[in-house]
Kinemage of the C-alpha trace (Angstrom):
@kinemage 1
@onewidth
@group {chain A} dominant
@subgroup {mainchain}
@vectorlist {calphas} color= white
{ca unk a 1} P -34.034 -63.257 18.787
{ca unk a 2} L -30.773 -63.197 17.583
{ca unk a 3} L -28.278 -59.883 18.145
{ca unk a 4} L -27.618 -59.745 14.720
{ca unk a 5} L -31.999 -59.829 14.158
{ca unk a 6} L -32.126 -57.123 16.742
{ca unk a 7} L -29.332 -55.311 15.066
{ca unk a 8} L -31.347 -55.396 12.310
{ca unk a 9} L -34.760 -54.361 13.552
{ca unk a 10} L -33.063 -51.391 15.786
{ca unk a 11} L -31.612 -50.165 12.313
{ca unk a 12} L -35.025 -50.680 10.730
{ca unk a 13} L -37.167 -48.253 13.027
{ca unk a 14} L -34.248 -45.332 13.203
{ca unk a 15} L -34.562 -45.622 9.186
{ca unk a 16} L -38.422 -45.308 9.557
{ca unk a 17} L -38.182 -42.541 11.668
{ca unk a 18} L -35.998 -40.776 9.699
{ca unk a 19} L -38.203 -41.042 6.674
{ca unk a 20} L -40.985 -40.027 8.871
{ca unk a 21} L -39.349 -36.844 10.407
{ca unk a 22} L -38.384 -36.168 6.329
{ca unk a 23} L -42.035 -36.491 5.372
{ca unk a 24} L -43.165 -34.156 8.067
{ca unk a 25} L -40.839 -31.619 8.585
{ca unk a 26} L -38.895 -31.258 4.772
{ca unk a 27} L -35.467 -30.315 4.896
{ca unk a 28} L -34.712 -26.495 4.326
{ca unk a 29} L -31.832 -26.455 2.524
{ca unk a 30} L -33.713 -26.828 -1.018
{ca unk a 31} L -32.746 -23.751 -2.765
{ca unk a 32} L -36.368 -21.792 -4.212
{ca unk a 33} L -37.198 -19.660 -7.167
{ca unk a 34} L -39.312 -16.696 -6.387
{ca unk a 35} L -41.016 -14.730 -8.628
{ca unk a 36} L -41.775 -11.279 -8.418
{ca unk a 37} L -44.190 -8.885 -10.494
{ca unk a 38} L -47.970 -7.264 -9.926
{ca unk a 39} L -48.971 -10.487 -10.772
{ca unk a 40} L -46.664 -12.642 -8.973
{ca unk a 41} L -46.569 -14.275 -5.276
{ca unk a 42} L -44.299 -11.391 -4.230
{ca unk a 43} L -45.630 -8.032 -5.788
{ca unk a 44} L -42.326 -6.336 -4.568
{ca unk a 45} L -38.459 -7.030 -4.155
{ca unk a 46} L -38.643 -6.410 -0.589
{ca unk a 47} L -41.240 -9.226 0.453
{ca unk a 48} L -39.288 -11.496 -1.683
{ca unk a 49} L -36.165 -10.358 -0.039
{ca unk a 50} L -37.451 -11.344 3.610
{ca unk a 51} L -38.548 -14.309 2.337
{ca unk a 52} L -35.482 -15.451 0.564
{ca unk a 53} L -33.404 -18.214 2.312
{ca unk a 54} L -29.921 -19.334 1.534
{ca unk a 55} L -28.907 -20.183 -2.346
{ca unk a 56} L -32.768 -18.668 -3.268
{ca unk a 57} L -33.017 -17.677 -6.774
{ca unk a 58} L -35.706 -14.160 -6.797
{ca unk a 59} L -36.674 -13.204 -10.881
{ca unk a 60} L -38.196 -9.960 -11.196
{ca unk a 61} L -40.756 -9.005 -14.068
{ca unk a 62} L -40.166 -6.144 -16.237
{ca unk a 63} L -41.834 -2.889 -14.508
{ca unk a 64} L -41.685 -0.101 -12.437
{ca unk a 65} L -40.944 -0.683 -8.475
{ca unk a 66} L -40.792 2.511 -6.286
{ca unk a 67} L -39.498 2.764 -3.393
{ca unk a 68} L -38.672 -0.800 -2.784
{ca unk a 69} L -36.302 -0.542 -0.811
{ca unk a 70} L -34.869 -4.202 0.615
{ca unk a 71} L -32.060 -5.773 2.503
{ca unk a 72} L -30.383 -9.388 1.356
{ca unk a 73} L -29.201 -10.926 4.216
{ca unk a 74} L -28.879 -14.812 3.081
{ca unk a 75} L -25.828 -16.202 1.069
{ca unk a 76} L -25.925 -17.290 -2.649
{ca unk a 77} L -28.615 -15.729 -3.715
{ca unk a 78} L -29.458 -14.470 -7.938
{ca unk a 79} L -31.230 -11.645 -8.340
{ca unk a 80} L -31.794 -10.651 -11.774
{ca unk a 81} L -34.168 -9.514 -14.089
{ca unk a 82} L -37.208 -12.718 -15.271
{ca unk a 83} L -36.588 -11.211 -19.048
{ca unk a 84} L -34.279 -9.052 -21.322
{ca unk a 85} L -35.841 -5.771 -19.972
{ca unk a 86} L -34.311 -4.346 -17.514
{ca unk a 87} L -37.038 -3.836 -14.274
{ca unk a 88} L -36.516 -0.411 -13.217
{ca unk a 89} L -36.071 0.547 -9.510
{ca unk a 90} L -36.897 4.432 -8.675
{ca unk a 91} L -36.084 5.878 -4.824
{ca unk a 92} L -37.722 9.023 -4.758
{ca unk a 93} L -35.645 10.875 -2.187
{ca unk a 94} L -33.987 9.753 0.953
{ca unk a 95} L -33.935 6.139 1.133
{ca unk a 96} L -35.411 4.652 4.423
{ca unk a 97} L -32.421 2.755 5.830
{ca unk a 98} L -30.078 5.628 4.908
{ca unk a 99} L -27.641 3.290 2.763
{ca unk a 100} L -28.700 2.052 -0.513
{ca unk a 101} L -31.585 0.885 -2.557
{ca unk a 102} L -30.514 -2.449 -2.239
{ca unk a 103} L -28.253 -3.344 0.835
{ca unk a 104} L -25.994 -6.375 0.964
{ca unk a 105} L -25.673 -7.517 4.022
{ca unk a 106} L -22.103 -9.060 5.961
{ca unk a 107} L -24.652 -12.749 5.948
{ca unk a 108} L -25.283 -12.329 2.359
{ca unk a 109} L -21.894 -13.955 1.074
{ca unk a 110} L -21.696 -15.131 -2.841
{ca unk a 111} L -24.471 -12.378 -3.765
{ca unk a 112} L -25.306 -11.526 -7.419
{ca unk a 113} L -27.100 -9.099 -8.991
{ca unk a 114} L -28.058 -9.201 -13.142
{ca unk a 115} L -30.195 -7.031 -14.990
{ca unk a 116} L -31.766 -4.244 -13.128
{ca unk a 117} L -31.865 -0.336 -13.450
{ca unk a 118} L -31.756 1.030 -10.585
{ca unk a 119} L -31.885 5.543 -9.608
{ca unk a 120} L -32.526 8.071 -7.306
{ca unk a 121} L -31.305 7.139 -4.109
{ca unk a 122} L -30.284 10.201 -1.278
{ca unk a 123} L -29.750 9.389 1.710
{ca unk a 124} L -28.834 12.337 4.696
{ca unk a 125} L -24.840 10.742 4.665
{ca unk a 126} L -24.592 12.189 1.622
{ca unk a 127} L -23.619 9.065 -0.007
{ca unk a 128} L -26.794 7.226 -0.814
{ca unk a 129} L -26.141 4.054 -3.216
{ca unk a 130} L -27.949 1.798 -5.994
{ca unk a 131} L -26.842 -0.811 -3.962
{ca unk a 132} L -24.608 -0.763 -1.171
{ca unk a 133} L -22.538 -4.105 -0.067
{ca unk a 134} L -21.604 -3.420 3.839
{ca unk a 135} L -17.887 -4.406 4.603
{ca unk a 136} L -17.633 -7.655 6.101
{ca unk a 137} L -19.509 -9.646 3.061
{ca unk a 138} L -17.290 -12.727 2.353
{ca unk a 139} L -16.916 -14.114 -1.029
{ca unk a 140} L -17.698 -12.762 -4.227
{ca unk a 141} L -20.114 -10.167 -4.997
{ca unk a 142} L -21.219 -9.838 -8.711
{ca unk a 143} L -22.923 -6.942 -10.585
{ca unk a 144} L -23.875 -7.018 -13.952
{ca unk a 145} L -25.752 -6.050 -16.745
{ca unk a 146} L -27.377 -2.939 -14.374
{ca unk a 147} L -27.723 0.481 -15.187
{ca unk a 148} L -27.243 2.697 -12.712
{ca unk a 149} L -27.592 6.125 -13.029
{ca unk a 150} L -29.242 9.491 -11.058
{ca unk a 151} L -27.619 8.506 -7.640
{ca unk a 152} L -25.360 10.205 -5.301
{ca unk a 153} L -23.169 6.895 -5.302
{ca unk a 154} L -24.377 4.281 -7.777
{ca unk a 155} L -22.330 1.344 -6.491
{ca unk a 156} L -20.765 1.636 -2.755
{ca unk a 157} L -19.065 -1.568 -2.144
{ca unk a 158} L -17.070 -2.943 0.646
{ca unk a 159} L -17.117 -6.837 0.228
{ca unk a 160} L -14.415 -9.569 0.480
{ca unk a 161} L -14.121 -9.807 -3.375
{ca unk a 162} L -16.055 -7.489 -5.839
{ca unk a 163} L -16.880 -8.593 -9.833
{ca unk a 164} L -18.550 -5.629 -11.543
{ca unk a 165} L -19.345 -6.373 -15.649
{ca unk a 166} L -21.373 -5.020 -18.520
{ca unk a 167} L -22.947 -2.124 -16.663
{ca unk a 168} L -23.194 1.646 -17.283
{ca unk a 169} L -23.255 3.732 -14.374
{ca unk a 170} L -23.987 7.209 -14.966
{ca unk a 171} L -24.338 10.721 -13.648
{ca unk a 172} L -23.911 10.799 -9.696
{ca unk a 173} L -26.057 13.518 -7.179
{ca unk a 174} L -25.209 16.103 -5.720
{ca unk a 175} L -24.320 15.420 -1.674
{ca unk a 176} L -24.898 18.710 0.026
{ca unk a 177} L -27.760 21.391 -0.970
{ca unk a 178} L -24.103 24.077 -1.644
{ca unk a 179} L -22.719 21.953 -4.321
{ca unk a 180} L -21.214 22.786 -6.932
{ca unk a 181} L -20.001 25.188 -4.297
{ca unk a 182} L -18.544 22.831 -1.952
{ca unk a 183} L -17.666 20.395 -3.587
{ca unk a 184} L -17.455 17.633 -1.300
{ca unk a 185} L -16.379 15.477 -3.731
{ca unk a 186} L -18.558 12.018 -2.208
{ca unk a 187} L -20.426 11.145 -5.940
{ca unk a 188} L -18.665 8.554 -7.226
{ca unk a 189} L -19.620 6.495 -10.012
{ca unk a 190} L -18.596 3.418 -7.995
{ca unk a 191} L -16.656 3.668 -4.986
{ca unk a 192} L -14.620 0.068 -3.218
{ca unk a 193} L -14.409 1.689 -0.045
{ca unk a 194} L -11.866 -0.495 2.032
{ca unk a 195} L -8.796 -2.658 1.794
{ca unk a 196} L -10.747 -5.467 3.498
{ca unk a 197} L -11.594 -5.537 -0.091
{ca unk a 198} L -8.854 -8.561 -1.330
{ca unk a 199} L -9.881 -7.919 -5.081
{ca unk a 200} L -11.807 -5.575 -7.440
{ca unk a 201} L -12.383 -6.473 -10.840
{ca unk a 202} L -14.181 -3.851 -12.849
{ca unk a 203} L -14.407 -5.234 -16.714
{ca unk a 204} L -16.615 -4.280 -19.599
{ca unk a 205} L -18.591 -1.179 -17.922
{ca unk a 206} L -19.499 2.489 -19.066
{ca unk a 207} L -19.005 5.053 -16.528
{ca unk a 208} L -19.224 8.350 -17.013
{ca unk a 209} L -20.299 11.898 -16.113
{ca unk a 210} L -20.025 11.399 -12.460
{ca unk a 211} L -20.840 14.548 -10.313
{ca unk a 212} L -17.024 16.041 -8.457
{ca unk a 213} L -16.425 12.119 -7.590
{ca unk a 214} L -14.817 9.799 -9.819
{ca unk a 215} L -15.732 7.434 -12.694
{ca unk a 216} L -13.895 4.587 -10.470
{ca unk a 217} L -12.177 5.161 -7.122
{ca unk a 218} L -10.947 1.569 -5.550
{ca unk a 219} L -9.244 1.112 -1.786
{ca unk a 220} L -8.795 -2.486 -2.931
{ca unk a 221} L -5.746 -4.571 -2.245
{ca unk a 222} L -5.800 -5.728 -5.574
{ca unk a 223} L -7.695 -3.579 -8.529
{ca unk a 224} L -8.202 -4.302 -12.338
{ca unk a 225} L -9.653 -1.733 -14.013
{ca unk a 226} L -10.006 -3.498 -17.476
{ca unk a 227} L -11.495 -3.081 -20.849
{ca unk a 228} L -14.003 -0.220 -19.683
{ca unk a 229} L -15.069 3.126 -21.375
{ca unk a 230} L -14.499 5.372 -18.711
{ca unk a 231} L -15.395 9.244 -19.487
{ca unk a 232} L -16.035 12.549 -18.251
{ca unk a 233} L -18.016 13.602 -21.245
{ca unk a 234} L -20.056 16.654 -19.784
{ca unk a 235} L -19.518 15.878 -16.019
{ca unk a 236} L -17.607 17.462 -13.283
{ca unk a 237} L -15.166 14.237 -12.553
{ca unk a 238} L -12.273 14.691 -10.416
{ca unk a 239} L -9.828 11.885 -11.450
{ca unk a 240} L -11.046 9.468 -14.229
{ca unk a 241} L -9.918 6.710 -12.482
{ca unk a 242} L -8.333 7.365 -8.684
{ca unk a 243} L -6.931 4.282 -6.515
{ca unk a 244} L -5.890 6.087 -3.384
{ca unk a 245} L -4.310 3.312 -0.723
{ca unk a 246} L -1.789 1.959 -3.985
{ca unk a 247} L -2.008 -1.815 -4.037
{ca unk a 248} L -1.127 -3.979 -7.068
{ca unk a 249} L -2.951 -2.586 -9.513
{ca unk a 250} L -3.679 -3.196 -12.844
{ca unk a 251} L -4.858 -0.624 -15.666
{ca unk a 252} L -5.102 -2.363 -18.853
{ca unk a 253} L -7.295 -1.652 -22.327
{ca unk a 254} L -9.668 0.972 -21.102
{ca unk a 255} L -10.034 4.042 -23.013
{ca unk a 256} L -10.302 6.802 -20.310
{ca unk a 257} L -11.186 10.618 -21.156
{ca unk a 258} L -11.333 13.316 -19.071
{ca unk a 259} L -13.538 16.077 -19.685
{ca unk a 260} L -13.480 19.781 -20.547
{ca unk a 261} L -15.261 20.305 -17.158
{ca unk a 262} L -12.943 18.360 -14.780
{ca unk a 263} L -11.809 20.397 -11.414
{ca unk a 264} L -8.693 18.039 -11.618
{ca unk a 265} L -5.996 18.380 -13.471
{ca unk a 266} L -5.214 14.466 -12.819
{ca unk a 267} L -6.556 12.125 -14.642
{ca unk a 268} L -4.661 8.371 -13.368
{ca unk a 269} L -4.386 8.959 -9.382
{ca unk a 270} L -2.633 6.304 -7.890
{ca unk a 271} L -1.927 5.893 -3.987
{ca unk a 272} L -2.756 9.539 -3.877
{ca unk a 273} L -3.622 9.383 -0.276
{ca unk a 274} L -1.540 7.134 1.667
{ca unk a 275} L 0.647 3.427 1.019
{ca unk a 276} L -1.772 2.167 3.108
{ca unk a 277} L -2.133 -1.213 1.224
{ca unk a 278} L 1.450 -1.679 1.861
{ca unk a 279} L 2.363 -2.767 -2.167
{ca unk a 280} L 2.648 0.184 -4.869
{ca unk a 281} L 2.827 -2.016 -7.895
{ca unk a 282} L 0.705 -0.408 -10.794
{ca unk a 283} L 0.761 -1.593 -14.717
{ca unk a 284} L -0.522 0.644 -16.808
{ca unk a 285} L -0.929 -1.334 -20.508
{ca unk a 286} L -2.466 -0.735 -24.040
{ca unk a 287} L -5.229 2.144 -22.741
{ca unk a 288} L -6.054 5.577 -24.656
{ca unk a 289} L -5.904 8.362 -22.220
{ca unk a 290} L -7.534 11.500 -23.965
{ca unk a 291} L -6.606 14.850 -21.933
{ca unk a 292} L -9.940 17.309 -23.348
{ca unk a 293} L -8.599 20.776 -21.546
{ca unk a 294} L -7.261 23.092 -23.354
{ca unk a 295} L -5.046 23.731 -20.417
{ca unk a 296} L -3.069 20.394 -19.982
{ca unk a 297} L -2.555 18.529 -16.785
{ca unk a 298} L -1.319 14.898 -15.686
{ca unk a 299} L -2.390 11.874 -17.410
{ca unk a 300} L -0.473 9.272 -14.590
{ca unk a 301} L -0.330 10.783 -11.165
{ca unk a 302} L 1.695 8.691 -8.666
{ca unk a 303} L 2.985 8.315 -5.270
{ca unk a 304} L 6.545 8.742 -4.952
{ca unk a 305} L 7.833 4.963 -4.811
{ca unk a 306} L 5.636 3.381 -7.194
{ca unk a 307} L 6.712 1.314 -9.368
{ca unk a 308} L 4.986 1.562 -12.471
{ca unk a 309} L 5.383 -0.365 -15.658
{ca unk a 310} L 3.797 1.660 -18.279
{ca unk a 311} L 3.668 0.095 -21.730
{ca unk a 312} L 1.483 0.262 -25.383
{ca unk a 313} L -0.285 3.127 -24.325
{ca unk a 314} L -1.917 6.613 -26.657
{ca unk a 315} L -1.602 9.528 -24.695
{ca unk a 316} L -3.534 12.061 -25.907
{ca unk a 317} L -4.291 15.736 -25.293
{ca unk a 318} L -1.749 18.313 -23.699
{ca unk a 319} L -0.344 17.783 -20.150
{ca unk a 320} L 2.544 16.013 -18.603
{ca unk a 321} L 2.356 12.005 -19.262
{ca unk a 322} L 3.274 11.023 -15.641
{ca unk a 323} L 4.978 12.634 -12.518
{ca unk a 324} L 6.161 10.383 -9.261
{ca unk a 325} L 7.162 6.699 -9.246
{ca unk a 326} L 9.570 4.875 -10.765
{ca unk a 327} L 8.089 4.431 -14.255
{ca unk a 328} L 9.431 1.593 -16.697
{ca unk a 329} L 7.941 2.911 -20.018
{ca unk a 330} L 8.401 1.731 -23.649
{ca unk a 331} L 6.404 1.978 -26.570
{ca unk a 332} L 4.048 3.997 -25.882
{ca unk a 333} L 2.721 7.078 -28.390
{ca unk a 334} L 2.312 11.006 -27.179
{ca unk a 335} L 0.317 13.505 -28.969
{ca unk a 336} L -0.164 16.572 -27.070
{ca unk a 337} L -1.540 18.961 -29.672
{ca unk a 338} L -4.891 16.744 -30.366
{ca unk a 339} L -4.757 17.459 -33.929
{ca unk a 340} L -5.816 13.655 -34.498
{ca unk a 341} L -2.184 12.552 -35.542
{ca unk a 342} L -2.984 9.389 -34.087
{ca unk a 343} L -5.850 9.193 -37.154
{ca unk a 344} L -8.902 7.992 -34.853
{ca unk a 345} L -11.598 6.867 -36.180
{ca unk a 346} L -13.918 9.828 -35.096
{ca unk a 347} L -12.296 11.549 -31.596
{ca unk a 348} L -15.006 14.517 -31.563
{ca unk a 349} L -17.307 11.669 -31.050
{ca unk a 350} L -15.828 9.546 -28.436
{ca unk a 351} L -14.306 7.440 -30.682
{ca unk a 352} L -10.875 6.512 -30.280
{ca unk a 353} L -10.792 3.174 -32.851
{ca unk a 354} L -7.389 3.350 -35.119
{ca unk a 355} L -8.128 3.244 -38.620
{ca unk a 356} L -5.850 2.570 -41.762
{ca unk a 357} L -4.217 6.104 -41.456
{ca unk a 358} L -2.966 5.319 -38.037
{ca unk a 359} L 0.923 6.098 -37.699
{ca unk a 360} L 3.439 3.072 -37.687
{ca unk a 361} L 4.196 3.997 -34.213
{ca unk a 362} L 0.560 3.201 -33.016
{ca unk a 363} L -0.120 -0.070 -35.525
{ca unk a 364} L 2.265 -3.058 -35.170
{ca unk a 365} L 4.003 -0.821 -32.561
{ca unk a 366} L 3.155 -1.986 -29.339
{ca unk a 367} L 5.543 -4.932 -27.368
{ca unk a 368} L 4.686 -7.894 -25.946
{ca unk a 369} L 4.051 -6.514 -22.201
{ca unk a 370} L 5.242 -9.909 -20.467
{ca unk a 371} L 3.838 -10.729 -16.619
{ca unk a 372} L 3.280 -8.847 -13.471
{ca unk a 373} L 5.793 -9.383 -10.480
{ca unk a 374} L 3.155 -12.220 -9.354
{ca unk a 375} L 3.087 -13.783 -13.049
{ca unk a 376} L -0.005 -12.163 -14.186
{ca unk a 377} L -0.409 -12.057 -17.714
{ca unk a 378} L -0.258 -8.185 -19.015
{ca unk a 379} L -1.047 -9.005 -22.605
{ca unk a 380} L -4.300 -7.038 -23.145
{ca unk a 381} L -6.808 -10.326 -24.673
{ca unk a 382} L -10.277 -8.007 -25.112
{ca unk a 383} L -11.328 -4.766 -25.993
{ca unk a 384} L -14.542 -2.611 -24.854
{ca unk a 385} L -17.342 -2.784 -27.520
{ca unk a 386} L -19.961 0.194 -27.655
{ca unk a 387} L -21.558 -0.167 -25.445
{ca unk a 388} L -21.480 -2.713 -22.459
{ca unk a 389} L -19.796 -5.656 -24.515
{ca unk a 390} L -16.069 -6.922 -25.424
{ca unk a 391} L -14.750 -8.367 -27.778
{ca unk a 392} L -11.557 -10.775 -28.278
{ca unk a 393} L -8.499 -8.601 -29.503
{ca unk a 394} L -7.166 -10.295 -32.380
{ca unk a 395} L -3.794 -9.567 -33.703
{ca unk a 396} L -3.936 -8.754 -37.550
{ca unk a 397} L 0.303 -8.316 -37.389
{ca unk a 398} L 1.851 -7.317 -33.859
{ca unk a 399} L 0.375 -5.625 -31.247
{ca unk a 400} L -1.105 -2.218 -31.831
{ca unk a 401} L -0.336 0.956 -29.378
{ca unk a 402} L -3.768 1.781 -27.276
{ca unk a 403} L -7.010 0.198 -26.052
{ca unk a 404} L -8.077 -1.158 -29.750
{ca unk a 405} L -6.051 -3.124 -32.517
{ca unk a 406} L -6.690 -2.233 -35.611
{ca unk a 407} L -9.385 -4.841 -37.820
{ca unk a 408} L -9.595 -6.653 -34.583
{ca unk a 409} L -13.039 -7.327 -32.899
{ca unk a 410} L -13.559 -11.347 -34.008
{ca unk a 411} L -15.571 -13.367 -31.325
{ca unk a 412} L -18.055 -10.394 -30.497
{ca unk a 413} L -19.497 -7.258 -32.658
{ca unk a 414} L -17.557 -5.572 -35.270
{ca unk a 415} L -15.087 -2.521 -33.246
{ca unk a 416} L -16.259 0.180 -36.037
{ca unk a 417} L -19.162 1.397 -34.269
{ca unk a 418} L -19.297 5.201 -33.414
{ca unk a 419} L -20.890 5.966 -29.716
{ca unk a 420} L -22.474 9.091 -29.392
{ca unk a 421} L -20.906 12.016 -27.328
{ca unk a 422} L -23.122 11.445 -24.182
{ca unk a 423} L -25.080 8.071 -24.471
{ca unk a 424} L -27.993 7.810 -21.992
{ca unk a 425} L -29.254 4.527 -21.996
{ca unk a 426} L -32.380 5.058 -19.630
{ca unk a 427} L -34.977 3.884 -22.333
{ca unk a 428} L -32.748 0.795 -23.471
């Protein structure tokens, strides 16, 4: 036999065997869909959560699933709902592993969740989550489309990168069996709990009536806060929006409202607590900040040696626009009494929309914000929808003062639409 015939033959049996060990022992790497309902091969989230292996896709059927508790340990995994309806997750009490309904593990890297309503989770911390992403997670995590509501935290998140869209979160727990008393001040609405946290972007959401926490408190290196509806309503919020460590930071085209029953007179808290994240860089652009006490306060609270760049925003309700910082401002509108100067389109309701009796210096008034030291673009492209949506802003003339221009709200549902004072969206 020749060497190039035994060549040949020695290529021919590793090929066989190859196909052989294929046939026999398939290759694991084939991402799987699993199902989950009462009638499915998983009846609950937690069996299909043990069984999931890396880049698994798990759909869950509409229902009720108590106590179902689980862990996600492998990376790029989908969770989300099989259908439109939201399934609905209820944790009775303390949760068993003391951290969240749903736990993301450091493994589970690239993790999304879409479409679930998740409540009731206590856990003896005091800080018991909807779900709860452990530091250490790389990658992105996603969250969207939930509901989260009825928690002591309802998201708790620690992860390399965090994307949170489209969900309401709603009405935090009490921590400790003396609050209101002591008010220990753990219930936030959602919570980014580290600067191993590279980026936050929070886009699109509802959160509101959180219990002494905040609506959105971020330790992030980097934080957007964008295009949101962020509101005390009836709660007992301390800051609306609080970002502690400073950071570069960016605030642009939310409306944010605290409420009459706020313990804080601050509503914007920025590096609060320490300089820890070594930048204080903040833009605050085109929002409506509504001040509801009678008895004034501070709508931008920062850290001496922040430099702020504060630009096409309403200020709205008594108090003192901004204390601390270096603060390059222009163009933005001030109306302390709240006699509705700023012609909303129904502010006893929630809704801060500018109609056609809107002041010339609200419509056409605002300036073209430029780019952030690192060339981000400032100009505000969307505005929040009621509820859970955006829309593209469209510019009718120039750009108009606050989180909504004026006839805008092509691309995406009309920006007319009234929300009620307190919207609970359990049933939706």
């Amino acid at each position: 036999m020749s060497q190039r015939a035994k060549l040949f033959r020695s290529l021919a049996h590793c090929l066989t065997g190859a196909i052989f060990t294929l046939v026999l022992f398939p290759s694991q790497s084939h991402a799987t869909t699993r199902l989950v309902g009462p009638s499915r091969t998983y009846t609950t989230i937690r069996a299909a959560a043990q069984a999931c292996q890396n880049g698994d896709t798990v759909l869950v059927d509409p229902g009720t699933y108590t106590n179902d508790v689980a862990t996600w340990s492998s990376s790029n995994l989908l969770v989300r709902a099989a259908t439109s309806t939201k399934p609905h997750l209820i944790a009775n009490g303390s949760i068993e592993n003391n951290m969240g309904v749903w736990r993301v593990s450091p493994s589970a890297t690239g993790f999304t969740a879409d479409g679930f309503e998740i409540e009731g989770a206590v856990s003896t911390s005091g800080n018991g989550a909807a779900i709860r992403v452990e530091s250490g997670t790389v990658g992105l995590t996603t969250i969207r489309n939930c509901y989260f509501h009825d928690n002591q935290m309802n998201i708790l998140a620690a992860p390399e990168s965090l994307l949170v869209e489209k969900c309401e979160l709603y009405h935090t727990l009490p921590t400790t069996v003396c609050d209101p008393v002591c008010r220990d001040g753990n219930e936030h609405n959602i919570y980014v709990n580290t600067s191993a946290c590279h980026w936050v972007m929070f886009r699109y959401n509802y959160s509101h009536a959180s219990w002494v926490g905040h609506e959105f408190k971020s330790r992030a290196t980097n934080t957007w806060v964008v295009y949101n509806r962020l509101a005390d309503e009836n709660g007992t919020a301390g800051y609306v929006v609080d970002i502690p460590d400073g950071g570069r930071s960016y605030i642009i085209g939310n409306v944010i409202v605290q409420g009459v029953n706020s313990p804080n007179s601050g509503i914007v808290a920025y590096a609060a607590e320490s300089a820890g994240n070594g930048t204080l860089d903040l833009y605050v652009i085109n929002n409506t900040i509504v001040n509801d006490q009678a008895s004034g306060g501070t709508f931008l609270q920062l850290r001496a040696g922040t430099t702020a760049k504060v630009n096409n925003n309403i200020f709205y309700g008594p108090g003192t626009s901004w204390t601390g910082g270096i603060v390059v401002a222009s163009n933005n509108y001030f109306e302390g009494a709240r006699n509705n100067g700023a012609r909303f389109l129904n502010p006893a309701a929630y809704d801060y929309h500018l109609t056609s009796a809107s002041p010339l210096s609200i419509l056409n008034a605002g300036i073209v914000p430029g780019v952030s030291i690192t060339g981000y673009n400032l100009m505000p492209t969307s505005q929040y929808v009621y509820d859970l949506q955006e829309a593209q802003r469209s510019l009718t003339g120039l750009l108009d003062v606050g989180a909504f221009e004026y006839g805008s709200g092509s691309g995406g549902p009309p920006d007319v639409s009234s929300p009620s004072a307190v919207r609970d969206l359990r049933n939706r």
